[in-house]
Structure formats: structure tokens, C-alpha cells
N, C-alpha and C positions, 0 to 999 in steps of 0.2 A: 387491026394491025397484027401481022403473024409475031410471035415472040421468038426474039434471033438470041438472045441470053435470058434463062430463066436466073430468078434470083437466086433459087435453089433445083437440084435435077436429084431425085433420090436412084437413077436408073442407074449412074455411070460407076458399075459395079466391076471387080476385078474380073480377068477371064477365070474362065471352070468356078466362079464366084457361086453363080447360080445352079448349074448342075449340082456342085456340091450342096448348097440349100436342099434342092429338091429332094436327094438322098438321104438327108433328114429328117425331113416331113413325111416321108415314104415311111422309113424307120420307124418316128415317133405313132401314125397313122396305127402301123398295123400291129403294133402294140398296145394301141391304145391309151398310147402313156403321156398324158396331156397336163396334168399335175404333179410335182416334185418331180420322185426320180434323178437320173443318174446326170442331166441334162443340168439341174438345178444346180448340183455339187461342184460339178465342172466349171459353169458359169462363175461360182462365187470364190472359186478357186484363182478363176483365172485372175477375177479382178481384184483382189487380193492381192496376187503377184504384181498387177499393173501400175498399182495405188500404194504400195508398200503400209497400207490401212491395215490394223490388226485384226478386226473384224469387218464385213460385210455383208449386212443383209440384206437380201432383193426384196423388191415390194412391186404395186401394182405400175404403181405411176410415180413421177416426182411430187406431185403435190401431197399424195400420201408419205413419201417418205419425208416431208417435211413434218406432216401432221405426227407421225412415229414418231421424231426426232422430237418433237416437241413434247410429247407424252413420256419417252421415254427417259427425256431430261429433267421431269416432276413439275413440267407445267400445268398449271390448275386452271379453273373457273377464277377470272378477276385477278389473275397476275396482268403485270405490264409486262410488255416484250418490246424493244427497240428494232426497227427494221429501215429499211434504206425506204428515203422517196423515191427512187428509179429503179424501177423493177419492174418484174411480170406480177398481174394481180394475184398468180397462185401463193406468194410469200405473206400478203396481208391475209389471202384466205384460210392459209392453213394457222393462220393465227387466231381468228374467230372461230373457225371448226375447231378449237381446243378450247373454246370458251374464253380463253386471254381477247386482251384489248392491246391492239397495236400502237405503238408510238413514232409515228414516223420521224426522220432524221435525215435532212441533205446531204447532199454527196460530196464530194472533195471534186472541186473542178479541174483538177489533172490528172487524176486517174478514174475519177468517173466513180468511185465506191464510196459506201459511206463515209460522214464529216469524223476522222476519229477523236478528235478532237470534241468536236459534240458528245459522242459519247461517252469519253472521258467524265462531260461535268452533266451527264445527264445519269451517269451510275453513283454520283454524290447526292443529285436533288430528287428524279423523280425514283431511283432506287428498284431500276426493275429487274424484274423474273430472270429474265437470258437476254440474250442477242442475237439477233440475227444479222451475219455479214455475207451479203451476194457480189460472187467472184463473175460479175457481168461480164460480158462481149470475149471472155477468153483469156481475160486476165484475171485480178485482186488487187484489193487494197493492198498504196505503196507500204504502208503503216499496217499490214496485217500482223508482225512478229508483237508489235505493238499493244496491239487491240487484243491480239490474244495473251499478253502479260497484262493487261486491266483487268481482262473478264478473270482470270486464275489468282490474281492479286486480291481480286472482290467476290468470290465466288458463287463469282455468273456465268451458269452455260455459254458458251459461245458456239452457236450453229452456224455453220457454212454452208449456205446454200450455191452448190457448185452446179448447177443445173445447165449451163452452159460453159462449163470448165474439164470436162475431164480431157486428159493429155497435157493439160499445162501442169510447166513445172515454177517452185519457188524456193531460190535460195540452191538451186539445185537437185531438187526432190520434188517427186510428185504433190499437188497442193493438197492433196489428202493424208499424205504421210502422218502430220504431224496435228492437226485439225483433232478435238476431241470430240467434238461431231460433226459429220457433215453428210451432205445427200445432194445425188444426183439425179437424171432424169433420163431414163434412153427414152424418150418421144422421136419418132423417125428422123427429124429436121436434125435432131444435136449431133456432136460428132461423132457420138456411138449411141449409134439409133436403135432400135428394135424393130419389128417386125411390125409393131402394133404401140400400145404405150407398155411403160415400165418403169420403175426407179430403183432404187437402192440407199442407205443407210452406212455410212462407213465410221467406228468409234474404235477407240483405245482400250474399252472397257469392258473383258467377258461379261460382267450384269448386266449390263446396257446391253448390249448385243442378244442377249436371253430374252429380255424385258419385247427389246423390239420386234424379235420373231414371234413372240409370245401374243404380242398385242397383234401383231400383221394374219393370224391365223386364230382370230376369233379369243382371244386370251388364251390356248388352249398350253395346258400342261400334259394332256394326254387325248384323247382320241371326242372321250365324252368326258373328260374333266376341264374344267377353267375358272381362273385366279383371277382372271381380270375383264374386264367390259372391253371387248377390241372391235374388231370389224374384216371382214375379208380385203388381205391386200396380198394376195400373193402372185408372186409372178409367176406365169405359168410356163410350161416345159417346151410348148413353139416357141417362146420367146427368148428363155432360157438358150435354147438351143442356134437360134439366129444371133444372137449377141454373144455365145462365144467363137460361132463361127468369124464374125465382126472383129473380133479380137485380133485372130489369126493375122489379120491385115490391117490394126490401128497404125502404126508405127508408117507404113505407106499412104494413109488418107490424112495422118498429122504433119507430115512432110511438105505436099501435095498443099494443103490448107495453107500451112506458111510460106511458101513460097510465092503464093498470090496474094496474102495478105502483106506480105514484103515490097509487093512489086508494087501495088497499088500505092501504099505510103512513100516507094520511090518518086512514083510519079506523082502522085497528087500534091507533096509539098514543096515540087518545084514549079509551081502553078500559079500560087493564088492567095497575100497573104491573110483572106477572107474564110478560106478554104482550109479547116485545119484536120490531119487524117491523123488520127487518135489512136496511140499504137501501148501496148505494152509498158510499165514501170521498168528501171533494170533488175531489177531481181526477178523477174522472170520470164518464163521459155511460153508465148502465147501457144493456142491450138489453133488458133484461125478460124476461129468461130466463126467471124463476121468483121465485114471491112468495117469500120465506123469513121463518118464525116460529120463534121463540125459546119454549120456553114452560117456564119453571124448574120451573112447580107442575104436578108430573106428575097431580095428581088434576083439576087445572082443562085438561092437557093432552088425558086421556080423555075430560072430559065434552066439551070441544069435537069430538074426534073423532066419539065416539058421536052428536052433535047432525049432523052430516054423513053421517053414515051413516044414518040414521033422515030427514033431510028428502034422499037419493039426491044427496050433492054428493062428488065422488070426490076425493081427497087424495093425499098423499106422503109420505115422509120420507127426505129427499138429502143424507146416509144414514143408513140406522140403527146403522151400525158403521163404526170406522175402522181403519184398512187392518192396523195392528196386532193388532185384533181376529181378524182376518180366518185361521180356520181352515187356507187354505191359506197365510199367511205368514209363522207363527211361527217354521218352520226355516231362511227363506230370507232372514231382513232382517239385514242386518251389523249393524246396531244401532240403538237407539230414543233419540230425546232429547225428553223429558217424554210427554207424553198426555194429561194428566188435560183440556187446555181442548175437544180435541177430541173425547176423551170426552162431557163435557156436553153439548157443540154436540150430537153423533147422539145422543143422550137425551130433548134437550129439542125438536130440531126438528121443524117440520110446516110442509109446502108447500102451498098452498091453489091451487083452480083458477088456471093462467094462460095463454091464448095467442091470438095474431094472433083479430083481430074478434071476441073474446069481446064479448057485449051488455053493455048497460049494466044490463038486468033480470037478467044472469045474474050480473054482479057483486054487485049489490044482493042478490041470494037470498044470494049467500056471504056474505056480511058482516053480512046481515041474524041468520042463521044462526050465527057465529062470537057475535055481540054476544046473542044470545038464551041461547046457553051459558053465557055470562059470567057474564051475569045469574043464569041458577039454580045455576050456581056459588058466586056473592056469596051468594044467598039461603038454601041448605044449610050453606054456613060459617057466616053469622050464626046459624042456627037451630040447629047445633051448640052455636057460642060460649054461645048464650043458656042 
């Protein structure tokens, strides 16, 4: 089956998008200057400006800047850390690569982020290390102002894992603004990709911000001096240099991104009340990460599937298991508080094409396509009933 909507297109780049790339890689080439440099400064500059974060430091990948964020907030060997059941596996992982033991924690079944509620009587009984809250599918927790007056109230780190959040805003301000740590990911796919992988570090606090450079460049204090045990995570000056170019044109691919995740929530909740398209809390401005659909009725969840596969429209499901689930973390999680919502959520979810200048003909086939399922869905159940 040829594919008439990819679920993602990294190609549909702005015009002179790419010439100007090139002219950078030409630059950087024949200079040789493929580490730090002027590229690097720029970069952290920019995002900075973008994130109204006090400090910002780049790192290799997100799952390393999770791993920094967690080292740099004084997690040890045999702390607990609290982390959401619905996530990507890199948030449990960077919890074990620091030697802590994860405590997973359900989600709030309308916004889809951790229970805070949970958290609340789980920072009285099992009394852990930090926390980790992930600003999933484009949004955060409705209770984020919340959770972060428990964590400052009990003086627990609260790390925000914004890995698929940057451009959203909360309460009117970037979600990083106010966050005392938080880290992102440019892995090609998020809204602000890079070239290759890469993350970032974003904190309130010049020590912290020292600590984490410190640690991302082998502990180093000086050339052949170092304070601390770290490891190579630095981002490098291609990448640097691709993601501020990126920059230049956030403000038009975050537009572009809500626009179609607007339209899809237009049309999919005049549909189907089986069908639920899962949008933003009000306190804030999504990015348009990703469409997310809810679909309880697992038989009407298939035929929609199957209607996208047979008209070549590519799909998701973020995720199809939570972290519980998940084969390698049955021996390694200190303990579980509920499951059953985040269960459902990876059951009943499906993500429909979404990203930067997707058409308006390519939206219309999806939904077109989506509303045609429905339909012979409706029309098999009655002719059942009958």
C-alpha cells in the first residue's frame, strides 16, 4: 500500500530552509569546528530567549539530559524517585542509570499527567528523593502550579521532563520559565528537532547549571582537571548550529502544528461519543505535538485502524504499554501506586497523522477516513442490534 499521509514527514522544510543549512555545514566543514565554538553559544542563547529559563545547558540526547538533571539535583545510589506510568521508557531509564529506583505513579485521567494527588500522599509515606513530572503529548499537568508547591513545600526536586513540550506555554509563559529543572529532547521527530539527537537542561540555578555542564563534559573543571565522575554528553556544533537555524522558524511550525491539532479535535468530537480527542487543560497554549485519541470501543478502535491502513494513512499508539508493564521493569520499580487509568489510556489510544505544513488535503483524507470508519462501524452495530 503506497503511503498517501505519513504520520510524520521530517522533509516539509521552509523555502531557502535548506540552502541556508548547507551554508553552515560548508562554514562549520571548513573550519573544522565540529565541537563547542561559536555555534554552541548561539544555540543556548537562543533558547534561553525562547524558554525564558535562566540557564540552559545543551547535552547529547534527552535521555542524558534527564540523567544530568538527576545527578545534578544530588540523586544517589538507592534514593526513590517518583515518575509517571505513561511515558517513554527513557524517564524510567534515566532513573536506574543514576542508580535510584523508580516508583511509578498513574496518571490523572483528564489530562493524561501524573495522579498529583498520588503524589501528594506518596511524598508523606514512601518519602522520595525528587520527582519526576512528564509534560506528555504537548501539554502538562492541570495541577502542575500544584505539584510544584508540594515538591518546594517538602524539599523535593521536581524535574520536568519536557521532551515533547517545547513551544507550549502555561498560565501564559513558556512551561520552562518557571520549572526548577526541566529538560528537553531535540530528537528529529519533537517539535524542535535536530539534525541527529540532542537535549538540553533548563534550571533557575547558576550552581546547577555549572554542576551540569560540569558533569556533561567528563566532570571537567579545566582541560586535564576534574571534580567529578561524568561522562561525554555534549552537543555538538552540526547540531548546535541546525537547531538554531530551527529556531529562526519555531514560531511558524508551532502555528502550523496547532492548527491541525485544532482541527482534528473539531472534527473528531462531533463524531463519536466513543471517540474522545484529548486536547490541552486551559491553562495552556499546546505545541501540537501530536493528535491524541481516546477510543474505549476497542472494536470501533480496529475498524478505524484498519480503515487507515487500507486508504495508506500511517498512525501511532504513544504508548501501547505503561512503564509497569514493561518487561524490563518489573524487578527494578520500588513500587506501583494504582495503574488501572493508565492502563486504559495505552488500550484505547491512537495518534493520527501530525506535523509542521502538513496540507489541508492531507488533513481532510484523515478525517475524512476516520469519519468513514465510524460510519461502518455505526452501520454493522445497528445491523447486528437488528
Amino acid at each position: 500500500m503506497t503511503t498517501k499521509v505519513p504520520f510524520i514527514d521530517l522533509t516539509r522544510f521552509e523555502p531557502e530552509f535548506l540552502s541556508a543549512w548547507q551554508e553552515r555545514v560548508v562554514q562549520l566543514s571548513s573550519a573544522a569546528q565540529y565541537i563547542g565554538g561559536p555555534w554552541l553559544n548561539a544555540v543556548e542563547d537562543a533558547l534561553t530567549a525562547a524558554t525564558d529559563a535562566k540557564f540552559v545547558v545543551t547535552c547529547a540526547n534527552g535521555t542524558d539530559a534527564l540523567q544530568l538533571a538527576l545527578r545534578a539535583a544530588g540523586i544517589t545510589p538507592g534514593d526513590i524517585v517518583l515518575i509517571p506510568d505513561l511515558t517513554f521508557w527513557a524517564t524510567f531509564e534515566a532513573v536506574i542509570n543514576v542508580g535510584a529506583s523508580p516508583y511509578v505513579v498513574d496518571c490523572d485521567a483528564h489530562d493524561l499527567a501524573i495522579d498529583v494527588d498520588r503524589v501528594g500522599r506518596l511524598i508523606n509515606t514512601v518519602r522520595p528523593a525528587a520527582v519526576i513530572v512528564v509534560h506528555l503529548y504537548g501539554w502538562g499537568s492541570e495541577a502542575l502550579s500544584i505539584l510544584r508547591h508540594l515538591c518546594r513545600a517538602a524539599g523535593i526536586p521536581l524535574i520536568e521532563d519536557a521532551a515533547q513540550a517545547f513551544g507550549v506555554r502555561y498560565e501564559g509563559k513558556p512551561v520552562f520559565a518557571e520549572a526548577q529543572i526541566a529538560t528537553t529532547s531535540f530528537y528529529p521527530a519533537k517539535v524542535l528537532g535536530a539534525a541527529g539527537d540532542g537535549g538540553a537542561v533548563f534550571c533557575q540555578d547558576a550552581g546547577m547549571a555549572e554542576r551540569i555542564r560540569c558533569l556533561s563534559n567528563h566532570g571537567r573543571t579545566g582541560h586535564y582537571q576534574h571534580e567529578a565522575v561524568g561522562w561525554n554528553s555534549r552537543l555538538d556544533s552540526l547540531q548546535a548550529a541546525y537547531l538554531e537555524l530551527s529556531l529562526l522558524h519555531i514560531n511558524a511550525r508551532l502555528a502550523s502544528r496547532r492548527k491541525i491539532a485544532k482541527r482534528y479535535r473539531d472534527h473528531l468530537l462531533a463524531w463519536e461519543p466513543d471517540l474522545v480527542a484529548v486536547g490541552p487543560p486551559d491553562a495552556y497554549e499546546e505545541n501540537g505535538y501530536c493528535n491524541v485519541c481516546l477510543v474505549g470501543d476497542s472494536a470501533l478502535k480496529q475498524a478505524i485502524e484498519a480503515r487507515l491502513q487500507l486508504t495508506g494513512i500511517e498512525f501511532a499508539r504513544i504508548y501501547p504499554a505503561p512503564i509497569s508493564a514493561q518487561p524490563g521493569a518489573k524487578a527494578l520499580c520500588a513500587g506501583h501506586s494504582g495503574g488501572r487509568v493508565a492502563s486504559r489510556v495505552c488500550e484505547s489510544v491512537l495518534n493520527l497523522p501530525l506535523f509542521a505544513y502538513m496540507t489541508e488535503s492531507e488533513v481532510d483524507l484523515v478525517t475524512a477516513t476516520v469519519g468513514r470508519a465510524i460510519e461502518q462501524h455505526r452501520q454493522t452495530r445497528s445491523n447486528g442490534s437488528g
